[in-house]
VONU-902512 format. One record per atom (N, C-alpha, C, O): residue number from 1; x, y, z; atom name. Coordinates in steps of 0.2 Angstrom, whole numbers, plus 5000, padded with zeros to 4 digits. Example, Ala and Ser with C-alpha at 12.3 -4.5 7.8 and 13.67 -1.06 7.14 Angstrom:
2
[node 1 [5066 4972 5039] N],
[node 1 [5062 4978 5039] CA],
[node 1 [5066 4984 5039] C],
[node 1 [5071 4983 5042] O],
[node 2 [5064 4989 5035] N],
[node 2 [5068 4995 5036] CA],
[node 2 [5064 5000 5039] C],
[node 2 [5067 5006 5040] O],
//
This chain:
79
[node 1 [5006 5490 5080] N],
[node 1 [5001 5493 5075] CA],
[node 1 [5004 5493 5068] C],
[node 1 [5010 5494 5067] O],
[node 2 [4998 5492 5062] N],
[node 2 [5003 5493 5056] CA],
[node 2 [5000 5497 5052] C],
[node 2 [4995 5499 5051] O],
[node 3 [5006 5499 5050] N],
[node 3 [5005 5508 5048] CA],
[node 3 [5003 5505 5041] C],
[node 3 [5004 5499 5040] O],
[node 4 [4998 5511 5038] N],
[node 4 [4998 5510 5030] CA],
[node 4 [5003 5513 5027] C],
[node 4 [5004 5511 5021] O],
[node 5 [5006 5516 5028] N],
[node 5 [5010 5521 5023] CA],
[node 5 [5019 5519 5027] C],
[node 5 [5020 5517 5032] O],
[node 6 [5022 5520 5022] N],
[node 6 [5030 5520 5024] CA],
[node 6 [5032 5527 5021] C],
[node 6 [5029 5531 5017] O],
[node 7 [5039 5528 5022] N],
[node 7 [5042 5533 5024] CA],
[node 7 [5048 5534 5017] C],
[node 7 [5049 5529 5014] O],
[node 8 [5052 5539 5015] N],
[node 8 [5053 5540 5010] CA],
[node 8 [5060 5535 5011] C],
[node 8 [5063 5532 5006] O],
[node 9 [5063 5535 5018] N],
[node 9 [5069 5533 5018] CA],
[node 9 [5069 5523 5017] C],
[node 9 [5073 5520 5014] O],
[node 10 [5063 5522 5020] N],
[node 10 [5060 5516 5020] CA],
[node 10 [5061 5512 5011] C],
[node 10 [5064 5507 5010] O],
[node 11 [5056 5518 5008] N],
[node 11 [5057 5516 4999] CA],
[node 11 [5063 5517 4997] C],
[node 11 [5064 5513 4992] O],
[node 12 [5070 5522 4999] N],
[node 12 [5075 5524 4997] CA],
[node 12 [5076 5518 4998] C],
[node 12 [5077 5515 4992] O],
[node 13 [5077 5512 5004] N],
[node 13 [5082 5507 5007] CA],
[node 13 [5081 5503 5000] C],
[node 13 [5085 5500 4997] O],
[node 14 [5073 5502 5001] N],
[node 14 [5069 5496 4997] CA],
[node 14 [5073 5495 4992] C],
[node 14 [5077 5490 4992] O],
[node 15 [5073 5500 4987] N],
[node 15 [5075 5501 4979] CA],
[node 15 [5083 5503 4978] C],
[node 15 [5086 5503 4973] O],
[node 16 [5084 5504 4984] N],
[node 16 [5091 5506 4982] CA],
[node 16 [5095 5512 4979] C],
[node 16 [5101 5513 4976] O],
[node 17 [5089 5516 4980] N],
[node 17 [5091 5523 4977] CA],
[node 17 [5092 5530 4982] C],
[node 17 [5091 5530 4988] O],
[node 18 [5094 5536 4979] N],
[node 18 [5096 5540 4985] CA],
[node 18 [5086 5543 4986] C],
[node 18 [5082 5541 4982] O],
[node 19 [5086 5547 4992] N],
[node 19 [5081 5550 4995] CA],
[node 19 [5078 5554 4992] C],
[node 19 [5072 5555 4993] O],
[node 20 [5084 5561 4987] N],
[node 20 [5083 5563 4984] CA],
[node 20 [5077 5560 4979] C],
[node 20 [5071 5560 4979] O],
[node 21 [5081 5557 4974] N],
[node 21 [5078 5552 4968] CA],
[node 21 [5070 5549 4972] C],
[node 21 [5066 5548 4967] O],
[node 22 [5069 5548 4977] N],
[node 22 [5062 5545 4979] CA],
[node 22 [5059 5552 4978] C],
[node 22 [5054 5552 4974] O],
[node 23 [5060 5557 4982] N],
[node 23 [5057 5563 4984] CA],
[node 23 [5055 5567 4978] C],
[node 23 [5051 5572 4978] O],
[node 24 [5058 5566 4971] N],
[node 24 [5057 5570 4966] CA],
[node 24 [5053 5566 4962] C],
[node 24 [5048 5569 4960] O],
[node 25 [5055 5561 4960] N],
[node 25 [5048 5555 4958] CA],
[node 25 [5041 5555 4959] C],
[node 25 [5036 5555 4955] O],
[node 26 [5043 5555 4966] N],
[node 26 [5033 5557 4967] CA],
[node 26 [5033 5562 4968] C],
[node 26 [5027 5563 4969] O],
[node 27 [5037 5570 4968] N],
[node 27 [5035 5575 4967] CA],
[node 27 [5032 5576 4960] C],
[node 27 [5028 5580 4958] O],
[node 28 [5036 5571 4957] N],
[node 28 [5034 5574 4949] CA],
[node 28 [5029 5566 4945] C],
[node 28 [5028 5565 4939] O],
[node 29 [5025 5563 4950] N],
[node 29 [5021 5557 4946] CA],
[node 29 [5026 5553 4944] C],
[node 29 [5026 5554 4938] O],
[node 30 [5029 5550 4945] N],
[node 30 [5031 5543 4944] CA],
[node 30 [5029 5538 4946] C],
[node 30 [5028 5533 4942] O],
[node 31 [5028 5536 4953] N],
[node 31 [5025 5533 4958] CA],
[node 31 [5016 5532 4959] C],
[node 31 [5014 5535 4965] O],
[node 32 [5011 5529 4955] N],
[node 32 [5006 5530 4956] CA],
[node 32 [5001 5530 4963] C],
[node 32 [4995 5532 4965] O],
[node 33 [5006 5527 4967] N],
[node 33 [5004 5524 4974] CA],
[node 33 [5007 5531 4979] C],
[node 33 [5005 5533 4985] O],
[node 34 [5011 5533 4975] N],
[node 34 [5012 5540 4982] CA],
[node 34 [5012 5547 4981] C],
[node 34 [5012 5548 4975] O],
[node 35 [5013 5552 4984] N],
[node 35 [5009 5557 4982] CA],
[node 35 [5014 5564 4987] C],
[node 35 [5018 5564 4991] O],
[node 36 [5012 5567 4985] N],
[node 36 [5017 5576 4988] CA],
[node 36 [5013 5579 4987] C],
[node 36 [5009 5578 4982] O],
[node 37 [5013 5585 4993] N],
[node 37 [5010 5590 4992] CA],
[node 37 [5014 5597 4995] C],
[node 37 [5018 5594 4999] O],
[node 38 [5014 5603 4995] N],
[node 38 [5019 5608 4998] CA],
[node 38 [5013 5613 5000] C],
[node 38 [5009 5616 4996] O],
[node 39 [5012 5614 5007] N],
[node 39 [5007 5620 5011] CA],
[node 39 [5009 5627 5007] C],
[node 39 [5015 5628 5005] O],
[node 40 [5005 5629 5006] N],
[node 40 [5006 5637 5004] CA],
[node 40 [5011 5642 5010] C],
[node 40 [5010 5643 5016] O],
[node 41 [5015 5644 5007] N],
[node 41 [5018 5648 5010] CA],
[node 41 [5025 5645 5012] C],
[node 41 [5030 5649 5013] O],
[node 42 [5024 5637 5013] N],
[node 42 [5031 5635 5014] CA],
[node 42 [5034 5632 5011] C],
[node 42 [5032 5632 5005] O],
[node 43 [5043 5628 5011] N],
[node 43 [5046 5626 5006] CA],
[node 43 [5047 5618 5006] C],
[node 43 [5049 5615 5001] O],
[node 44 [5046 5617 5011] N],
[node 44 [5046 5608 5014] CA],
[node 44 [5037 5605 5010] C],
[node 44 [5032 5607 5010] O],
[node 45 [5039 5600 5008] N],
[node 45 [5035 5596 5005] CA],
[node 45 [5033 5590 5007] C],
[node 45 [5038 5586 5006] O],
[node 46 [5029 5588 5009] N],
[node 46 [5026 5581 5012] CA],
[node 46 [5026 5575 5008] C],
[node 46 [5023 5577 5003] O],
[node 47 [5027 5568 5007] N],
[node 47 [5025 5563 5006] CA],
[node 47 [5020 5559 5008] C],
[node 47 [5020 5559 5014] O],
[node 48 [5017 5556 5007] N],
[node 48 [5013 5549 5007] CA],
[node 48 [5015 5545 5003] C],
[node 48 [5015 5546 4997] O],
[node 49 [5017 5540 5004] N],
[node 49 [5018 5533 5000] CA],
[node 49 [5014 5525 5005] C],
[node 49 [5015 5523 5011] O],
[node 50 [5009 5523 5001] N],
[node 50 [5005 5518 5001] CA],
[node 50 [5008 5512 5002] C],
[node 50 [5010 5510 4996] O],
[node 51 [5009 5509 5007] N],
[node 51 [5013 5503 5008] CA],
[node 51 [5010 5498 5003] C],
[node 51 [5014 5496 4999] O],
[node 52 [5005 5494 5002] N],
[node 52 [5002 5490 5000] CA],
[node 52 [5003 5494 4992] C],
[node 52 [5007 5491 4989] O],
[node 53 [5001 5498 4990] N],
[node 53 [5003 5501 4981] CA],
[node 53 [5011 5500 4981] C],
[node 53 [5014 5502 4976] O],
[node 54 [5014 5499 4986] N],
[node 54 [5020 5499 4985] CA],
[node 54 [5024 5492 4983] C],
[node 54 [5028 5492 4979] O],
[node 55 [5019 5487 4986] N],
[node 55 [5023 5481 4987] CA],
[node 55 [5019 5479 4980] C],
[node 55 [5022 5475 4976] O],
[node 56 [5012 5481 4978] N],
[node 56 [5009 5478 4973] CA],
[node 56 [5015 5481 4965] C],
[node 56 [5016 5478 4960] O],
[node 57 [5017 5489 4966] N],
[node 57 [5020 5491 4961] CA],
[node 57 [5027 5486 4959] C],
[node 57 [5029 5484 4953] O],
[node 58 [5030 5484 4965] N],
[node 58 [5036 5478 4963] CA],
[node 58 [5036 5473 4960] C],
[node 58 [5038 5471 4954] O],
[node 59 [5032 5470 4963] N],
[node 59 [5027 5464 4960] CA],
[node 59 [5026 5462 4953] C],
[node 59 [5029 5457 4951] O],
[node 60 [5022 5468 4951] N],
[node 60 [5018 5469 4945] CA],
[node 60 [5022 5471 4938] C],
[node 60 [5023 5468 4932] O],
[node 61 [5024 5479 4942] N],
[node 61 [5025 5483 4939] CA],
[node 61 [5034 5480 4938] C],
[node 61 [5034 5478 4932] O],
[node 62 [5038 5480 4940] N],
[node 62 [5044 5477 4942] CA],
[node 62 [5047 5472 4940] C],
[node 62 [5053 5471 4938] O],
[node 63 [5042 5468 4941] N],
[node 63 [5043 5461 4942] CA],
[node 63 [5048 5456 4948] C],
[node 63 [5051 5451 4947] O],
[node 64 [5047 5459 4953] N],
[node 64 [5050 5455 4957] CA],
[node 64 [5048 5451 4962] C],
[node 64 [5043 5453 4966] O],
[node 65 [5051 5445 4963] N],
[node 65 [5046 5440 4968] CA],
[node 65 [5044 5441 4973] C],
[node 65 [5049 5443 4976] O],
[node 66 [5036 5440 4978] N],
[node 66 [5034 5442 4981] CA],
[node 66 [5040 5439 4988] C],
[node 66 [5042 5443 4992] O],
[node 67 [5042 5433 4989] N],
[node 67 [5048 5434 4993] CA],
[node 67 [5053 5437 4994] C],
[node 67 [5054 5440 4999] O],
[node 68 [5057 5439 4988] N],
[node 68 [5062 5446 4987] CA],
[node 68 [5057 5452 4991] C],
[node 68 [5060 5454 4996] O],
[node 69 [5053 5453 4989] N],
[node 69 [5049 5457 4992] CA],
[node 69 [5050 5459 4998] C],
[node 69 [5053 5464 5000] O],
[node 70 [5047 5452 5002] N],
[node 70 [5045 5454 5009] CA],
[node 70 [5052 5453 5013] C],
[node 70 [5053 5454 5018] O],
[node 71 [5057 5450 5008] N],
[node 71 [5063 5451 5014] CA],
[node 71 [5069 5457 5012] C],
[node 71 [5074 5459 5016] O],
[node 72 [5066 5460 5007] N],
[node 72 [5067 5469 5010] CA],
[node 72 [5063 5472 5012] C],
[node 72 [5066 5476 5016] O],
[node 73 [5056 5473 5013] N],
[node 73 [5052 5474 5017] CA],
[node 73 [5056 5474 5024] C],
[node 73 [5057 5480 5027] O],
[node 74 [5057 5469 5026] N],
[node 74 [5060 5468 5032] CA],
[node 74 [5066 5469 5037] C],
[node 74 [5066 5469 5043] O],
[node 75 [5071 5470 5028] N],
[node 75 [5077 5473 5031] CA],
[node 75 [5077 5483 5032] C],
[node 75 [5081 5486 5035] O],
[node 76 [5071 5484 5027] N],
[node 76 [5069 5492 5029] CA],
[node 76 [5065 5493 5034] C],
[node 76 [5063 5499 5034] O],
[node 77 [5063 5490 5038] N],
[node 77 [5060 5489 5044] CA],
[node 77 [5053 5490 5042] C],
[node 77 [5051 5496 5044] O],
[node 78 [5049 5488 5038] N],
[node 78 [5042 5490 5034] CA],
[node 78 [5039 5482 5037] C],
[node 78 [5041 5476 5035] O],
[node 79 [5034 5484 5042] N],
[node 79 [5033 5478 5044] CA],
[node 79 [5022 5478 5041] C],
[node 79 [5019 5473 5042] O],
//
């Protein structure tokens, strides 16, 4: 099955940054494709990140070759 959405560790690997650094980005809008939210009452905060806004933001946004692309894709296991 293929998911839409990848996982925060998945973008860390991608980009090469820590998990922290992913998790506060899109807590704070940096990421237009991903998004946070935190339940009332609790301290833990949720992710979504949009695989396809993800691979178009590299691309575009980035600039990096749609091969370069897909063979990190690959090796973050984002199939």
């Amino acid at each position: 099955m293929i998911k839409k959405v990848i996982s925060v560790a998945q973008m860390s690997t991608v980009l090469g940054v820590s998990l922290t650094a992913i998790r506060e980005g899109i807590a704070r809008d940096r990421f237009p494709f991903a998004y946070a939210w935190q339940s009332p009452g609790k301290k833990s905060r949720s992710f979504v990140i949009d695989k396809e806004g993800f691979r178009t933001f590299l691309v575009h946004s980035l600039g990096w070759d749609v091969k370069v692309v897909d063979a990190e894709f690959k090796s973050a296991g984002i199939h």
